[in-house]
N, C-alpha and C positions, 0 to 999 in steps of 0.2 A: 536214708533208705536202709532199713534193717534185710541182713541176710535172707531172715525166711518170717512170712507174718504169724503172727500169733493164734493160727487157726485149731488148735485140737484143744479141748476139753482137759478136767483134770485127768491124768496119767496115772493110772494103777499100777504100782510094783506086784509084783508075785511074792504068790504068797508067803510070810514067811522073810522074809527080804532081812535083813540086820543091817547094823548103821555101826560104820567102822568107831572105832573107840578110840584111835587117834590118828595122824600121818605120822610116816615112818618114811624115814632116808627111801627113795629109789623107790615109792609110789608112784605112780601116774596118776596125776592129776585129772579129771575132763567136768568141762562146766556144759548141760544139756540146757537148752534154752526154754524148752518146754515141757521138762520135769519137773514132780515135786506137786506140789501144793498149788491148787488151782492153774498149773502150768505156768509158775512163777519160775523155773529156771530151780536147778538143783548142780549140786558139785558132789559128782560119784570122785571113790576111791579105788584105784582098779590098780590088782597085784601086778607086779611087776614081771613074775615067770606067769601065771596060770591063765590073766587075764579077767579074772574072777572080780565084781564089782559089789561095792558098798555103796547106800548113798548117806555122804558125809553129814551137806547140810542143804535145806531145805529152804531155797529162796522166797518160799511164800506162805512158811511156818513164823509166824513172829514170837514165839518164844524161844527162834535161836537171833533174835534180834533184829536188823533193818530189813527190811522185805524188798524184794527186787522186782522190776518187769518181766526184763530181757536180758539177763546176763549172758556174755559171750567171750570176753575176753577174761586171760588168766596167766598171773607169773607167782612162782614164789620167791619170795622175801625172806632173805639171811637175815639170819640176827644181828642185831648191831648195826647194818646197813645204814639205818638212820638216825643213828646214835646210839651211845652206852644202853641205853634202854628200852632201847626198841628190840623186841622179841620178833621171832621169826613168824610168819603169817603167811598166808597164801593171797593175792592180789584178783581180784576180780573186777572189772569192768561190766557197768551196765548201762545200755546206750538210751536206754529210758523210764531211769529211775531218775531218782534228784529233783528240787523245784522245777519246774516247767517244763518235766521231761527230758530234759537238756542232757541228761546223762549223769552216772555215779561212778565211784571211785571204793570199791567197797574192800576191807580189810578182815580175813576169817582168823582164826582160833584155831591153830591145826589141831588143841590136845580135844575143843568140845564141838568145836563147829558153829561156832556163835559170830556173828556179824558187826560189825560197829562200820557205819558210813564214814571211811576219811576224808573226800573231798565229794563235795556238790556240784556239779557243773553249771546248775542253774543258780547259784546263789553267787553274787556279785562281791559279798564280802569274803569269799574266800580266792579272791581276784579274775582275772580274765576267764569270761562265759563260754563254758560250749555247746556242743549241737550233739553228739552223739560219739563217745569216747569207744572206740571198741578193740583196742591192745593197751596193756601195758609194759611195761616192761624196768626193770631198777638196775640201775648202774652203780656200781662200787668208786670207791674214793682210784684216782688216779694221780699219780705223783706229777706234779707238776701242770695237771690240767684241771681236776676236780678236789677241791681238798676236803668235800663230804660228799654220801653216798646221795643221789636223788631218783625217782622215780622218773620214768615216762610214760605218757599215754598220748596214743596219735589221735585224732578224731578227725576225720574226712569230709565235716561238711562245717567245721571252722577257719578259721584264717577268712583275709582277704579274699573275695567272690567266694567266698564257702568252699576254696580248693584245697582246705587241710590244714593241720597244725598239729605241731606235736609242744605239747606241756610238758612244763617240769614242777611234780608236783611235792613238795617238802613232809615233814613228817607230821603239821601242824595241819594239812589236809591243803595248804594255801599253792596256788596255780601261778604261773608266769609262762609266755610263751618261751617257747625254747627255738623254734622257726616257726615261720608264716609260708607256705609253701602258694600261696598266692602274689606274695610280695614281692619286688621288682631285684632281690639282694641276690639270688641265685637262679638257676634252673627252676622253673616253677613244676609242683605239680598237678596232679586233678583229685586221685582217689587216696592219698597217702592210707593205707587198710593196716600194715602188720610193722614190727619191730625186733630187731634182734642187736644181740652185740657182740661186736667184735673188736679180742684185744690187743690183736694185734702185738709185735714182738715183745714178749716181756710182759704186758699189759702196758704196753707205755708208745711203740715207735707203732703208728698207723691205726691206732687205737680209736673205731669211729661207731657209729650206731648205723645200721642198715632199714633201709625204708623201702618196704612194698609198696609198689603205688599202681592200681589196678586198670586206669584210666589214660597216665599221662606215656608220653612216648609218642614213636613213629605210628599213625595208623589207630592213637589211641589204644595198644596192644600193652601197654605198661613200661612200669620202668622200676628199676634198684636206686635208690638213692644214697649215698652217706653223708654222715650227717656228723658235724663235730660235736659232742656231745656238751661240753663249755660255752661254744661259741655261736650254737645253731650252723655253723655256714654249711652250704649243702655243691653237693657234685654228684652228678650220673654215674653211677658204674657201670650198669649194664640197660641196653634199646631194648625190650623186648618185641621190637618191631621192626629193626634193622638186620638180615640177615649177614650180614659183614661180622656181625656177631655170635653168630653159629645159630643154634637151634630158634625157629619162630611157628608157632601154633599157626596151622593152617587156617584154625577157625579163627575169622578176626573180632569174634567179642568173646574172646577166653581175655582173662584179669589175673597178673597175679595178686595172691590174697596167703599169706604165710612166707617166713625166711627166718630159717634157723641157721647155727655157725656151729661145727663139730668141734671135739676136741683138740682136733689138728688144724685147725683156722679154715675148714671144706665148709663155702655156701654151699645150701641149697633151700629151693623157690619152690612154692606151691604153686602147679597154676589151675584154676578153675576154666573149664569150656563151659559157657554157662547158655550156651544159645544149646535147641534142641536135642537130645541124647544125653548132654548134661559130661561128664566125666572128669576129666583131668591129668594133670603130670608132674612128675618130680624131677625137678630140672637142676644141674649144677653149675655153678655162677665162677669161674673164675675169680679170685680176686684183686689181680695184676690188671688183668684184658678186659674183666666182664666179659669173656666168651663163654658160650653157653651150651651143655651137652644134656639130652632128653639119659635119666637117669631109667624112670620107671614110667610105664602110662596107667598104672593102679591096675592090672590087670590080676587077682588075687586070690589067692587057694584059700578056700574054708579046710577045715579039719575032717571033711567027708570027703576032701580033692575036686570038690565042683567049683567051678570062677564064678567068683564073684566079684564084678568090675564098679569102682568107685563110680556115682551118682553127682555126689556133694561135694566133695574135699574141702575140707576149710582150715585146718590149719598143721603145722607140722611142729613136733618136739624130738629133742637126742633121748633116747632111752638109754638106761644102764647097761643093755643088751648089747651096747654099737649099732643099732638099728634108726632107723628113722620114724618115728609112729606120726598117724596120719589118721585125721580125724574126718571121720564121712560123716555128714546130720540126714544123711536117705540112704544110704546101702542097708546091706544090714536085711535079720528078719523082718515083714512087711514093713519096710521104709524106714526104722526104728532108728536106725544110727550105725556105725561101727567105725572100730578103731583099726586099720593095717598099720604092721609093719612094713617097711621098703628095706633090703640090703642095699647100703649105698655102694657096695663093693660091685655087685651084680642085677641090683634091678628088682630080684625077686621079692614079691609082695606076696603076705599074708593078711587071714584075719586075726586077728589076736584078740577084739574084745566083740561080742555081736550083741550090741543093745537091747536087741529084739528078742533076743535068747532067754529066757526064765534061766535055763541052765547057768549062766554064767554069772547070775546075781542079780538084784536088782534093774527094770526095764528102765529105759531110758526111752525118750523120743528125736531129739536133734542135738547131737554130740556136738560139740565147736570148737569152744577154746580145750590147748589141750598142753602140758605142764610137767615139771616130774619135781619132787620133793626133796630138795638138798639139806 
């Protein structure tokens, strides 16, 4: 089930538009799903003070390389991570690119913007098949649990009964499940959607991977997973269905779908209300308790002071700012997209990039995955 269908036409930037000339430390990344070139999906570069957008590369331009469907998900990739010779890259997930639509694993050029496919979902020789890959996320070498860097990508309608799986994908493009969230070894789940990391003291004592899962829990209302990043084994952190737990969405088909880890080891959870009015919430996740406290409800000042309240929310990144940025694919000028910031200290949401805006750079239409350039 993709986020949002593939319904608008090729996308016009305004006029005049420029294409960033390369990523720089403390960019914001955002991958639009139906930007670019036949509404093949595009990855804007959007400044880090001003808000101001470029688009970098053009998912359905094929002279910057592999062409996309539907890209959505996005991490950047340190250098070396996968080895002496692995150059730093930005990660993009696309849940229906690759042989038989099965989803891609695609790897950018931050200096040109050029594309190379690293892993296939649909192609069997690059090992275990999936259905529609839509986070990534790479983990660094860990002393004494991981002794190389690997990638993750979850996919939500793999594993066992199609209730999820999260891959571990090498530098060769090549796939191995990392957990089966259908399988009988742990806590199972239903929608496993988002990935973060956390490393807990030192990078070493409680050092685990954090799983959005938008489906499973009390009441079907979600749930936080950890996940040992070595060994797959998986444990609940937080019900998002269980009030014992502290905060629970009155509406019972809100999902969480985003969970990032601050500099100070502070969850926090995107949640989507996805049944009528649409909206959403920034929630913070204990990581002792899994107790849960309603952060922000995106309720958010443009730069004219009129609110403008989140539609979409689809995914959350730490900015350079200490902010939380938070990516809408419908707020925004007519429905266009935008980016808020959240203060996790107070709640208070802005807009920071308005898709819809000509003023602010290149248009976007469904903002998603959303990143920042180390």
């Amino acid at each position: 089930m993709k986020r949002k269908l593939l319904t608008l036409m090729l996308l016009m930037g305004f006029a005049g538009a420029a294409s960033a000339d390369s990523i720089s430390t403390g960019n914001v990344l955002v991958i639009d799903q139906e930007a670019g070139t036949n509404a093949q999906g595009a990855l804007f570069v959007v400044d880090q003070n001003a808000g101001t957008r470029t688009l970098f590369s053009d998912f359905g331009n094929s002279s910057q390389g592999a062409t996309g469907v539907d890209p959505a998900g996005i991490a950047w990739l340190p250098g070396q991570l996968l080895g002496l010779l692995s150059p730093a890259s930005v990660l993009v997930t696309d849940g229906s690119a690759g042989t038989g639509q099965q989803g891609a694993l695609f790897q950018i050029d931050p200096t040109t913007g050029n594309r190379t496919l690293l892993s296939d979902f649909g192609n069997s020789a690059q090992g275990t098949l999936g259905e529609d890959p839509v986070a990534v996320l790479p983990i660094p070498v860990i002393p004494g649990l991981l002794n190389s860097g690997i990638v993750l990508a979850v996919d939500p309608f793999a594993g066992t009964n199609g209730q999820g799986a999260i891959f571990s994908v090498d530098a060769s493009g090549n796939r191995t499940v990392l957990t089966d969230f259908g399988d009988s070894t742990g806590p199972q789940g239903q929608y496993p959607d988002s990935l973060a990391y956390y490393p807990g003291l030192l990078g070493l004592l409680g050092t685990t991977v954090l799983v959005a899962d938008g489906s499973a829990g009390t009441n079907g209302q979600g749930e936080l997973f950890s996940v040992n990043p070595a060994t797959g084994v998986r444990a609940v952190l937080s019900d998002f269905g269980n009030s014992a737990q502290g905060w629970v969405d009155a509406n019972p088909q809100s999902t969480p779908y985003g969970v990032i880890v601050s500099p100070t080891e502070q969850i926090f959870v995107l949640v989507q209300e996805l049944s009528a009015g649409g909206g959403g919430a920034v929630i913070q996740v204990d990581p002792s308790t899994g107790n849960r406290t309603l952060v922000s409800s995106l309720s958010c000042t443009n730069s004219a002071g009129a609110t403008v309240t989140g539609v979409a929310p689809y995914e959350l990144a730490w900015l350079p700012s200490g902010l939380i940025g938070v990516s809408d694919s419908d707020a925004g000028t007519n429905g266009d997209g935008a980016v808020f910031t959240v203060n996790p200290a107070n709640g208070q949401c802005q807009v920071f990039s308005d898709f819809g805006s000509a003023s602010q750079g290149a248009l976007g239409s469904e903002p998603s995955g959303i990143t920042v350039a180390q």
